[in-house]
FITORMAR-552127 format. One record per residue: residue number from 1; residue in three letters; z, x, y of N, C-alpha, C in turn. Coordinates in steps of 0.2 Angstrom, whole numbers, m for minus. Atoms other than C-alpha are relative to their C-alpha. Layout:
BEGIN
@num: NUM	residu: ALA	n.zz: Z	n.xx: X	n.yy: Y	ca.zz: Z	ca.xx: X	ca.yy: Y	c.zz: Z	c.xx: X	c.yy: Y $
...
***
This chain:
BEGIN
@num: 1	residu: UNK	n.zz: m3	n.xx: 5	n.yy: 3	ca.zz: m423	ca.xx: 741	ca.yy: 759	c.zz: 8	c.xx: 1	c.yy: 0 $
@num: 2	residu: UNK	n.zz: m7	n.xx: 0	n.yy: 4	ca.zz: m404	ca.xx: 738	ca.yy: 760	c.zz: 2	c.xx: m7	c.yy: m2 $
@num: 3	residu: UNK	n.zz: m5	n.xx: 1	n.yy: 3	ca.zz: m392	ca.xx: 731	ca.yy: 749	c.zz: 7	c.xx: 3	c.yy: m4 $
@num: 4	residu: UNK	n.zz: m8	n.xx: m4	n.yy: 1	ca.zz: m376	ca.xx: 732	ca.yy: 741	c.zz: m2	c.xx: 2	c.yy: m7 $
@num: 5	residu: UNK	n.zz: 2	n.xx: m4	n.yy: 5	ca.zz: m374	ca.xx: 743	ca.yy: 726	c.zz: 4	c.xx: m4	c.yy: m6 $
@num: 6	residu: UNK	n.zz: m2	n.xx: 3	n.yy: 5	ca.zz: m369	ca.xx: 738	ca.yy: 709	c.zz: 9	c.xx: m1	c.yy: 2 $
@num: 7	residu: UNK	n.zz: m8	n.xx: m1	n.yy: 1	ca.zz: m350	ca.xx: 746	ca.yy: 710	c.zz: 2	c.xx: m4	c.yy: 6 $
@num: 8	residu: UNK	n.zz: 0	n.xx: 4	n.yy: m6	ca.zz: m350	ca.xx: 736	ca.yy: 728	c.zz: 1	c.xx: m6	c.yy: m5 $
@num: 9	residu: UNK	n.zz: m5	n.xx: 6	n.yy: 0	ca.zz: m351	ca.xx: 721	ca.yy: 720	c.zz: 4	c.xx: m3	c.yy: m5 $
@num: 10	residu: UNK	n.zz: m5	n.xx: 0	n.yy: 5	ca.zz: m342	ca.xx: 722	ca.yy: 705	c.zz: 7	c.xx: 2	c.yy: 2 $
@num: 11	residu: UNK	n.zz: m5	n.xx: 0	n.yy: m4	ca.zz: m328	ca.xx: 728	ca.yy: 718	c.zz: 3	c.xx: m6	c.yy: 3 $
@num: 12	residu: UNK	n.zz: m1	n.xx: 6	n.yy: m3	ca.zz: m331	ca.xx: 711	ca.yy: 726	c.zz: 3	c.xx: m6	c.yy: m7 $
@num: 13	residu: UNK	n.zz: m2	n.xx: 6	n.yy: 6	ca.zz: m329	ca.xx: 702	ca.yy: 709	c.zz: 8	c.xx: 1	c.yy: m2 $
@num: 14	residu: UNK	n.zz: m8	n.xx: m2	n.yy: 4	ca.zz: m313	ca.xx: 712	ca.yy: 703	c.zz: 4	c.xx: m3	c.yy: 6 $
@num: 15	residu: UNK	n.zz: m3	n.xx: 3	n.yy: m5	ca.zz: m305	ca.xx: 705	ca.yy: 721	c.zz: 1	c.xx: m6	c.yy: m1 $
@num: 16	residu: UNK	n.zz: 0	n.xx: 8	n.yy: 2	ca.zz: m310	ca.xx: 689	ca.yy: 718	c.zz: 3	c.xx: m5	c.yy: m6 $
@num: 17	residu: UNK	n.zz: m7	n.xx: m1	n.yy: 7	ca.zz: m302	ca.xx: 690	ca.yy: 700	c.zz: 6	c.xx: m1	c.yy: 0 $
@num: 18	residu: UNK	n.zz: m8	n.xx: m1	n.yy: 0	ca.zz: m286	ca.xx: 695	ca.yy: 705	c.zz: 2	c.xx: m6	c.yy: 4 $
@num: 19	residu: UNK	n.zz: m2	n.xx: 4	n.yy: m4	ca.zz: m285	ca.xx: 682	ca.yy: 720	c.zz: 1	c.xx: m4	c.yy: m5 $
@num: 20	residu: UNK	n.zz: m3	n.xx: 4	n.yy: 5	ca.zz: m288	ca.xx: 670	ca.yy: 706	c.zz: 4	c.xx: 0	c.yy: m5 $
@num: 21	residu: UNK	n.zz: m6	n.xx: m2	n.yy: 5	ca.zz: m277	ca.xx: 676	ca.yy: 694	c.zz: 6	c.xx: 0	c.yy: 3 $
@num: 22	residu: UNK	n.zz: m4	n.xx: 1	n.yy: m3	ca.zz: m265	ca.xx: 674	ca.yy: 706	c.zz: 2	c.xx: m6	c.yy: 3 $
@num: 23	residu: UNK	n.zz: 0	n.xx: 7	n.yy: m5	ca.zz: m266	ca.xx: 660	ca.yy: 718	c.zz: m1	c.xx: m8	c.yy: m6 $
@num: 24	residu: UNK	n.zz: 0	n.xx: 8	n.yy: 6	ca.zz: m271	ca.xx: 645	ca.yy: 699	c.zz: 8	c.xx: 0	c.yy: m1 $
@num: 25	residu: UNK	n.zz: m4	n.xx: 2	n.yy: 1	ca.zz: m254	ca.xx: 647	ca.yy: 695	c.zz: 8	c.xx: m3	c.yy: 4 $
@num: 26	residu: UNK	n.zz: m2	n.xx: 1	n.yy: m7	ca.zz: m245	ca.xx: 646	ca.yy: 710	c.zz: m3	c.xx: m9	c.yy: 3 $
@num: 27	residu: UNK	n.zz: 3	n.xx: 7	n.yy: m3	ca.zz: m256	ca.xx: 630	ca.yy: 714	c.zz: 2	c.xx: m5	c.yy: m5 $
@num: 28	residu: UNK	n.zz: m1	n.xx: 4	n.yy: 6	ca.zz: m254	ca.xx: 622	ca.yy: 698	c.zz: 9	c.xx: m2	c.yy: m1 $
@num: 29	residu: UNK	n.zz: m7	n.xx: 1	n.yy: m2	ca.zz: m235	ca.xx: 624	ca.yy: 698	c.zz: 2	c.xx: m4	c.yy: 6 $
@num: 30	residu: UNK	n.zz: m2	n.xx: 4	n.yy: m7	ca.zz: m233	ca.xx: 615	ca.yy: 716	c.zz: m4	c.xx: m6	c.yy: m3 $
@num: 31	residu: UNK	n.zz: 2	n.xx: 7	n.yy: 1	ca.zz: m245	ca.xx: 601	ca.yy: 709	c.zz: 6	c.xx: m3	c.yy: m5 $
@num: 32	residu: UNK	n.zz: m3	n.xx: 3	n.yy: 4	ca.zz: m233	ca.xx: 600	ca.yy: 695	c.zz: 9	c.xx: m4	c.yy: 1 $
@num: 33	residu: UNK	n.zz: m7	n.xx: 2	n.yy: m2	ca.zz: m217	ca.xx: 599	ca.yy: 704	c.zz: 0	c.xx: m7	c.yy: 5 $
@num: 34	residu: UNK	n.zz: 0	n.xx: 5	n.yy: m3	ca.zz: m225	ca.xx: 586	ca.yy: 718	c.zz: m1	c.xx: m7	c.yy: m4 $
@num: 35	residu: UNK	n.zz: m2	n.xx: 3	n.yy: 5	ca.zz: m227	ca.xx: 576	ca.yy: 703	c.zz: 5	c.xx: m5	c.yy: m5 $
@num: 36	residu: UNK	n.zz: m6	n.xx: 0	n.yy: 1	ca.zz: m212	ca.xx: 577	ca.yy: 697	c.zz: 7	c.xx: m4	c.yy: 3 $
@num: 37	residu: UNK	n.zz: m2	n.xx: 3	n.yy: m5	ca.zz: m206	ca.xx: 573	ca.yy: 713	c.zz: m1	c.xx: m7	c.yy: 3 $
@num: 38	residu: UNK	n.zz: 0	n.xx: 7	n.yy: 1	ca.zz: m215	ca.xx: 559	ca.yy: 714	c.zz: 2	c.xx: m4	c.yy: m3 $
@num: 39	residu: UNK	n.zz: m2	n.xx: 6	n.yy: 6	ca.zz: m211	ca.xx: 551	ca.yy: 696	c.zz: 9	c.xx: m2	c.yy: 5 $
@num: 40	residu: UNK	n.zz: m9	n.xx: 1	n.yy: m3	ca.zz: m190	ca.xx: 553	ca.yy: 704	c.zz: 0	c.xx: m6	c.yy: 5 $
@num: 41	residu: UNK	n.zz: m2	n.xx: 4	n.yy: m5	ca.zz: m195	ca.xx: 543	ca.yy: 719	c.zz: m5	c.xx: m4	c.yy: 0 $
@num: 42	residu: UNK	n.zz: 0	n.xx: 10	n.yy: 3	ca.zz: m205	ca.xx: 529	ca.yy: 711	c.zz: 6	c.xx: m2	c.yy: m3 $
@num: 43	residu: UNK	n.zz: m6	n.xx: 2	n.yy: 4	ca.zz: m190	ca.xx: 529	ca.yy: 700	c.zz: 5	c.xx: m4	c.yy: 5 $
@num: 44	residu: UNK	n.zz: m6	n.xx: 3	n.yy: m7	ca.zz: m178	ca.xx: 526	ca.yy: 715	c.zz: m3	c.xx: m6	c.yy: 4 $
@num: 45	residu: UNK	n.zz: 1	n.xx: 2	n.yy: m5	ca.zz: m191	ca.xx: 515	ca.yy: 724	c.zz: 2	c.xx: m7	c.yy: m5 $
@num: 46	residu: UNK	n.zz: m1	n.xx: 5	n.yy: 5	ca.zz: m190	ca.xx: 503	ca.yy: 707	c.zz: 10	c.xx: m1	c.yy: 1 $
@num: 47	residu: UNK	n.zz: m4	n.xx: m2	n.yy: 2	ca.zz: m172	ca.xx: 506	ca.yy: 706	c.zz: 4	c.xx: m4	c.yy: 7 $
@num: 48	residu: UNK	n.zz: m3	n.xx: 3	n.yy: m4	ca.zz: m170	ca.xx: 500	ca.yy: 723	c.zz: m3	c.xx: m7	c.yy: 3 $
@num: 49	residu: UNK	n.zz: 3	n.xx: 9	n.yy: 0	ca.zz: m181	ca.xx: 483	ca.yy: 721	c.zz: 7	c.xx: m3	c.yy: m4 $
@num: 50	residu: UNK	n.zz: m8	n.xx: 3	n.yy: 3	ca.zz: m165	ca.xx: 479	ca.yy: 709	c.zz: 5	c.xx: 1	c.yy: 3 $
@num: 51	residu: UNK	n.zz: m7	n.xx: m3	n.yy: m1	ca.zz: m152	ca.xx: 486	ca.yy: 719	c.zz: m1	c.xx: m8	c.yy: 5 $
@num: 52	residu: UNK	n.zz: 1	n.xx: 6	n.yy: m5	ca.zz: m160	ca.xx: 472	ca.yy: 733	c.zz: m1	c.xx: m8	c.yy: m5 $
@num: 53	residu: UNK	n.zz: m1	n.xx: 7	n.yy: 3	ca.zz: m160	ca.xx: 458	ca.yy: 720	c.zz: 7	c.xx: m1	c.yy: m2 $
@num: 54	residu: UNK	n.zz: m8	n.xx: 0	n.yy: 2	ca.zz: m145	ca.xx: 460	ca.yy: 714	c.zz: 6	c.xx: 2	c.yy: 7 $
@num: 55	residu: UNK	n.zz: m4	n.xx: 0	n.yy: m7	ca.zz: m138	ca.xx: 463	ca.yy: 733	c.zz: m2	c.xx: m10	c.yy: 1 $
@num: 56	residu: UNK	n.zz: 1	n.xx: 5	n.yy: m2	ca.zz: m144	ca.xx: 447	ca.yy: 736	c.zz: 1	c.xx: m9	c.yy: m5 $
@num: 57	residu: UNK	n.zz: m2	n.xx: 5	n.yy: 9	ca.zz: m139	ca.xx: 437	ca.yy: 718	c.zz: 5	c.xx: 2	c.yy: m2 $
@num: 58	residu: UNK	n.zz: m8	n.xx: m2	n.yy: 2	ca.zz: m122	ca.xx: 444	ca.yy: 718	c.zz: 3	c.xx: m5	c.yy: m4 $
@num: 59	residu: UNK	n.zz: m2	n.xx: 6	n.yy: 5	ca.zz: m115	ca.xx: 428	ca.yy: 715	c.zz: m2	c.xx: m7	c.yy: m3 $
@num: 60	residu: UNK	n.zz: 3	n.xx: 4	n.yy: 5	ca.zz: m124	ca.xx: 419	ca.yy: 705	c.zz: m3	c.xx: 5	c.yy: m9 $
@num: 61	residu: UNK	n.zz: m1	n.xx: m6	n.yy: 7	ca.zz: m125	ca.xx: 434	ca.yy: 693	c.zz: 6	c.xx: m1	c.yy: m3 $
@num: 62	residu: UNK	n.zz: m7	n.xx: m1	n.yy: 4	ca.zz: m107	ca.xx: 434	ca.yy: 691	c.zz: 0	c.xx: 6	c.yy: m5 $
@num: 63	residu: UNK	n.zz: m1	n.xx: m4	n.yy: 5	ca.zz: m108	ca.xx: 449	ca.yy: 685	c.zz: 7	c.xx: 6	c.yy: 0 $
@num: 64	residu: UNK	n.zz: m9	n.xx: m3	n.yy: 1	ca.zz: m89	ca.xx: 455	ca.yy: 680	c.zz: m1	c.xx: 10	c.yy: m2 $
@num: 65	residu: UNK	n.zz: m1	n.xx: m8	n.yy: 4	ca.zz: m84	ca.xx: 473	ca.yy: 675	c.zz: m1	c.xx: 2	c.yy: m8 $
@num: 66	residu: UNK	n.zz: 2	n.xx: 0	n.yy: 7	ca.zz: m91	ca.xx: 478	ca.yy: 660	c.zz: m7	c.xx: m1	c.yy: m3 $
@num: 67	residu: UNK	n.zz: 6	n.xx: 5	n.yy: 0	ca.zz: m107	ca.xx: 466	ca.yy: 662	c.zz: m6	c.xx: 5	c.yy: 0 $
@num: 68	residu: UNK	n.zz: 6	n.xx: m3	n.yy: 1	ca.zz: m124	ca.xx: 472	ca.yy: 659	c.zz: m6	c.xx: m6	c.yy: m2 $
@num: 69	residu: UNK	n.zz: 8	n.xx: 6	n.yy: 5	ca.zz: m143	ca.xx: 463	ca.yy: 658	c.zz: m3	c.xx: 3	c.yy: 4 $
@num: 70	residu: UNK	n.zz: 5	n.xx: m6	n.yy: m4	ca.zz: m159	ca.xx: 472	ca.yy: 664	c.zz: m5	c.xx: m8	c.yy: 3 $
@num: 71	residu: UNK	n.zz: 6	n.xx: 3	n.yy: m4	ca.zz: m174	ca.xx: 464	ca.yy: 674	c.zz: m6	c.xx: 5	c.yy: m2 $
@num: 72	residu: UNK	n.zz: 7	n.xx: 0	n.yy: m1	ca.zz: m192	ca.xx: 466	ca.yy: 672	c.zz: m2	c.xx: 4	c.yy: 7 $
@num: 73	residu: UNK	n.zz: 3	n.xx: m1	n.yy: m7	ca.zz: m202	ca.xx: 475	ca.yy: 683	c.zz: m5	c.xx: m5	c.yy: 3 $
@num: 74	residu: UNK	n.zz: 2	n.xx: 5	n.yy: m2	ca.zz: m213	ca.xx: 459	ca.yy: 680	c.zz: 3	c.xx: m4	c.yy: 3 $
@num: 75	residu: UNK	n.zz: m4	n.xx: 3	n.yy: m6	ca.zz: m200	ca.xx: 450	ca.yy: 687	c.zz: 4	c.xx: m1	c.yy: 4 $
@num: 76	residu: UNK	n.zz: m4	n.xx: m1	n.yy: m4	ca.zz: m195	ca.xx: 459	ca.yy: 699	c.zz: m6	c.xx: m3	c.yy: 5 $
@num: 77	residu: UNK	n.zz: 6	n.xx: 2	n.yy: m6	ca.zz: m213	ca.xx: 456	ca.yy: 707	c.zz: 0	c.xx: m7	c.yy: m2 $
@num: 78	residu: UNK	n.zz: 0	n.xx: 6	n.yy: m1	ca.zz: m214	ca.xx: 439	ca.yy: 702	c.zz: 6	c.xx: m5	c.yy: 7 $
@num: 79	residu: UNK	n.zz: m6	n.xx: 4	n.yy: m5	ca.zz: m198	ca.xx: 434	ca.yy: 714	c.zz: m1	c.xx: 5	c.yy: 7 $
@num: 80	residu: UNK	n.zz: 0	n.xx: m3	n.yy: m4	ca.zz: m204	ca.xx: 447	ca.yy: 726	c.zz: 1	c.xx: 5	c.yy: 3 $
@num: 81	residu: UNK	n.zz: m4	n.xx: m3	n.yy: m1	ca.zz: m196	ca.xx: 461	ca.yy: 727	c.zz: m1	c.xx: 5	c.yy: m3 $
@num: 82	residu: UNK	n.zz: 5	n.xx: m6	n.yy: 1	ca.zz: m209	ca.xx: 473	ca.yy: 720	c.zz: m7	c.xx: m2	c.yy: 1 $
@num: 83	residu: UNK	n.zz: 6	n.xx: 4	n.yy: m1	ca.zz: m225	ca.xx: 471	ca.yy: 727	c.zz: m6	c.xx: 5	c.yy: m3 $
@num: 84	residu: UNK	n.zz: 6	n.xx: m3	n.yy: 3	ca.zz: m236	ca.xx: 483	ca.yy: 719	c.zz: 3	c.xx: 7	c.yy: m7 $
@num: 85	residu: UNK	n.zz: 0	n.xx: m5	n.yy: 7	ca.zz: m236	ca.xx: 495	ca.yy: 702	c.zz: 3	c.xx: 8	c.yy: 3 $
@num: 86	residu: UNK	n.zz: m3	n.xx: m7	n.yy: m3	ca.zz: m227	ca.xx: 511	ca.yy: 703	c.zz: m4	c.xx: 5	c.yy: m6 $
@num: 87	residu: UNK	n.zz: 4	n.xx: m3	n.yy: 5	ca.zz: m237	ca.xx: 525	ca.yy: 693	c.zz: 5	c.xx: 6	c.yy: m1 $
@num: 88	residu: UNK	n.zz: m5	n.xx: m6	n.yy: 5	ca.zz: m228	ca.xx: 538	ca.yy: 680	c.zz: m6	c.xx: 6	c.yy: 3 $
@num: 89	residu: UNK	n.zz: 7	n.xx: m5	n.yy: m2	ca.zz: m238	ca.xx: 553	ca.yy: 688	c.zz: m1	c.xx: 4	c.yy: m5 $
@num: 90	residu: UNK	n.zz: 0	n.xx: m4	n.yy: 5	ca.zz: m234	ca.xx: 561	ca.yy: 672	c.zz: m6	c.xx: m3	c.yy: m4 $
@num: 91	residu: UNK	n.zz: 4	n.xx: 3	n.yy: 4	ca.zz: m246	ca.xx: 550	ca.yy: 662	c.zz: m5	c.xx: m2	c.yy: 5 $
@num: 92	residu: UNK	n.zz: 3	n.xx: 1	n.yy: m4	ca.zz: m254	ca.xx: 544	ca.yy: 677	c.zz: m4	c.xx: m10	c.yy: m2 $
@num: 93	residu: UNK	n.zz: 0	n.xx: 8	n.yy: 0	ca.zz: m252	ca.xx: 525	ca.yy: 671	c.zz: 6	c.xx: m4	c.yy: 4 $
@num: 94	residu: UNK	n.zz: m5	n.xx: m1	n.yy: m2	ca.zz: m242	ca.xx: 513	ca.yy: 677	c.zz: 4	c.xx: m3	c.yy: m3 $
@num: 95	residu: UNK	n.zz: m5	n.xx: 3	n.yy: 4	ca.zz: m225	ca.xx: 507	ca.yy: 674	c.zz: m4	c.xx: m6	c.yy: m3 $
@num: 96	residu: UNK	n.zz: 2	n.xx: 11	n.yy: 3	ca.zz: m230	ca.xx: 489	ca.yy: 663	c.zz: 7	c.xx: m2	c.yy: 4 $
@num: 97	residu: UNK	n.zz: m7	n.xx: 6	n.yy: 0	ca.zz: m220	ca.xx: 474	ca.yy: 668	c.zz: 6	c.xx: m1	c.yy: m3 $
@num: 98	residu: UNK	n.zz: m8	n.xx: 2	n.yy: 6	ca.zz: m210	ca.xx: 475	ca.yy: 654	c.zz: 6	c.xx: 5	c.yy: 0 $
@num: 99	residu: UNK	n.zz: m4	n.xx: m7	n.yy: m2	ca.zz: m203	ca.xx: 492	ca.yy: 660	c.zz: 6	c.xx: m5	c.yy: 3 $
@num: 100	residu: UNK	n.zz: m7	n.xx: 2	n.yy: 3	ca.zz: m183	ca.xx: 486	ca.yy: 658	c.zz: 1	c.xx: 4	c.yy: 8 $
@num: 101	residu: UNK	n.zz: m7	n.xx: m3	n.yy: m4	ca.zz: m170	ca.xx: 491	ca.yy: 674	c.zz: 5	c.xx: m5	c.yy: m1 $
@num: 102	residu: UNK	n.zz: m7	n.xx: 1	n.yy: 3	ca.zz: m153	ca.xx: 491	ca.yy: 665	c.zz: 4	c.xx: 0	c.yy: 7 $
@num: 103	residu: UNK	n.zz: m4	n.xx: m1	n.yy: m3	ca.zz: m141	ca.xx: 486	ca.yy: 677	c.zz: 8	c.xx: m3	c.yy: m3 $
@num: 104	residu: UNK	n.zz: m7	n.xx: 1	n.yy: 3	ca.zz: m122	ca.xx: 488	ca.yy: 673	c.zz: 7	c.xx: 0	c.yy: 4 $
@num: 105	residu: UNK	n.zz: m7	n.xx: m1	n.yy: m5	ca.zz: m105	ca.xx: 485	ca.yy: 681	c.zz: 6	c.xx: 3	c.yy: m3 $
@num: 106	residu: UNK	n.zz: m8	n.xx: m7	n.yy: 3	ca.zz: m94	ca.xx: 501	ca.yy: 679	c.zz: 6	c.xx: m2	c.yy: 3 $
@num: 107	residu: UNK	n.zz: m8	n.xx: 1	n.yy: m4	ca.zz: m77	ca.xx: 493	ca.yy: 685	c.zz: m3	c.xx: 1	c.yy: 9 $
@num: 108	residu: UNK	n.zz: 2	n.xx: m1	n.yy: m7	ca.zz: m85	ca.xx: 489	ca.yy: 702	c.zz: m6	c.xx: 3	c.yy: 3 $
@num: 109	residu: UNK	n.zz: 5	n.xx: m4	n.yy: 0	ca.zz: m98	ca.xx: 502	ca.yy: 701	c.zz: m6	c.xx: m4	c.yy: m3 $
@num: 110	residu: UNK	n.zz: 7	n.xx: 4	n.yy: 3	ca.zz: m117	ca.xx: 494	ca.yy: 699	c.zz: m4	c.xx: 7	c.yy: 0 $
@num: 111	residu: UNK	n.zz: 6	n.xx: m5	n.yy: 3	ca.zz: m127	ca.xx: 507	ca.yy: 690	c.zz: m7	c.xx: m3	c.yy: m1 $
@num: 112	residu: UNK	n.zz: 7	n.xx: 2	n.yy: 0	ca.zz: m146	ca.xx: 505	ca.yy: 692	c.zz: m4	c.xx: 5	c.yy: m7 $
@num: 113	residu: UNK	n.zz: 1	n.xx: m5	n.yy: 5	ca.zz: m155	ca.xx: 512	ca.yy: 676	c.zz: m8	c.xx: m3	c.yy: m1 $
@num: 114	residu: UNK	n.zz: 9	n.xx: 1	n.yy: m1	ca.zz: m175	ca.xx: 512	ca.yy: 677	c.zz: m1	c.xx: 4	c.yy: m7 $
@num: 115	residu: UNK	n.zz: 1	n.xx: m2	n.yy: 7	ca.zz: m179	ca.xx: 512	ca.yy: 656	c.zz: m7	c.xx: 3	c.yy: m2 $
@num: 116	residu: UNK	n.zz: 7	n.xx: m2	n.yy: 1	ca.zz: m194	ca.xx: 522	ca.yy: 652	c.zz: 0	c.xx: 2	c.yy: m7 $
@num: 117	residu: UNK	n.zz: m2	n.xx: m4	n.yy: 6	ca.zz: m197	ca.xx: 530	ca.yy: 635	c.zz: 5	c.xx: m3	c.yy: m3 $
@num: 118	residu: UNK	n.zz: m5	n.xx: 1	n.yy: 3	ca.zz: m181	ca.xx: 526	ca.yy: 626	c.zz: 6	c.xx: 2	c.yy: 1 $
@num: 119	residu: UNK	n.zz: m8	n.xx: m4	n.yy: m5	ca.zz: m168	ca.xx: 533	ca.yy: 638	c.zz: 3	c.xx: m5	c.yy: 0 $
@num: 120	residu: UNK	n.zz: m5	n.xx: 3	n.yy: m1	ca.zz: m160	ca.xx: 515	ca.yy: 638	c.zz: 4	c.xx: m1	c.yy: m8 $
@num: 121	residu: UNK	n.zz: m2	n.xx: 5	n.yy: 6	ca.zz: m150	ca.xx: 505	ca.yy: 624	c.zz: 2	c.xx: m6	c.yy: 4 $
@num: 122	residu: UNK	n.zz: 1	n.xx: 7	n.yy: m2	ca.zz: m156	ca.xx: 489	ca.yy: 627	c.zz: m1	c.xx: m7	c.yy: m6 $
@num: 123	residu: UNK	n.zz: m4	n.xx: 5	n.yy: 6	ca.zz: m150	ca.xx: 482	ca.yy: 611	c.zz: 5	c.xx: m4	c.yy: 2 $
@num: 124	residu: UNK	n.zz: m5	n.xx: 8	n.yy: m1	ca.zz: m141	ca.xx: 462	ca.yy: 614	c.zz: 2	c.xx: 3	c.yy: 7 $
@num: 125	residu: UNK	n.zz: m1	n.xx: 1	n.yy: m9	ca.zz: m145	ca.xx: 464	ca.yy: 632	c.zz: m5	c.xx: m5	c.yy: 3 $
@num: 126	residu: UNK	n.zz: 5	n.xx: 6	n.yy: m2	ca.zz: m151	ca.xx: 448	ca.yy: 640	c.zz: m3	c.xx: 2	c.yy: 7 $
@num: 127	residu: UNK	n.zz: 6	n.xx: m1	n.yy: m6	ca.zz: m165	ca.xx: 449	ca.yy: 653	c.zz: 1	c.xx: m6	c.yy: 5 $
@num: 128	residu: UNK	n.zz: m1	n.xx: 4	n.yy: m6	ca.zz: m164	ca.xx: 440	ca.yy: 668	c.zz: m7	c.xx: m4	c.yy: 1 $
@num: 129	residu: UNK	n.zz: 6	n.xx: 5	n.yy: 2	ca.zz: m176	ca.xx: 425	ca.yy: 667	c.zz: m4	c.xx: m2	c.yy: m6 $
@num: 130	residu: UNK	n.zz: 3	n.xx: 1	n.yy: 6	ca.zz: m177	ca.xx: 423	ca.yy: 650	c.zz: 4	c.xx: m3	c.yy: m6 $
***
């Protein structure tokens, strides 16, 4: 009869150990930064649904130096110009409709600000379409 001997496979397990012990957090950290990576470039993809509404509603916004009013994500998709949900990969929901992009005129500068959490002040800011 052969087989392998105790210390054999207990040798095979300690191997097996240390690969894992080594290789979970290594994996787990790459899933966390693709993620991460993601949440930035839904951010940017929402960020540039209003860069193209507001390219294309320049002047009918009239919006001067100084001006500020956010839009919906619901009504970004309602007019077009977001056609599907963009998901927080941190949470793994998605943004709601009601998810605010603060845009502001810095002296010529249009800042795009996608408010999630309570990163905005969106205190005595009117909404576009409302």
């Amino acid at each position: 009869m052969k087989g392998f001997t105790l210390v054999e496979l207990m040798g095979v397990m300690i191997i097996i150990g240390i690969v894992i012990i080594i290789t979970v957090p290594v994996i787990t950290n790459v899933v966390k930064e693709n993620k991460e990576t993601l949440y930035g470039v839904q951010k940017k993809n929402i960020e540039g649904s209003a860069r193209n509404f507001v390219a294309e509603n320049l002047f009918s916004l009239d919006l001067e130096s100084g001006d500020r009013f956010a839009i919906t994500i619901g009504k970004l998709k309602e007019l077009g110009y977001l056609e599907e949900s963009a998901i927080k990969s941190e949470t793994k929901k998605d943004f709601t409709d009601e998810t605010a992009i603060l845009v502001e005129n810095n002296n010529g500068d249009i800042i795009y600000t996608v408010c999630v959490n309570e990163d905005c002040d969106l205190n005595n800011i009117s909404y576009y379409g409302e």
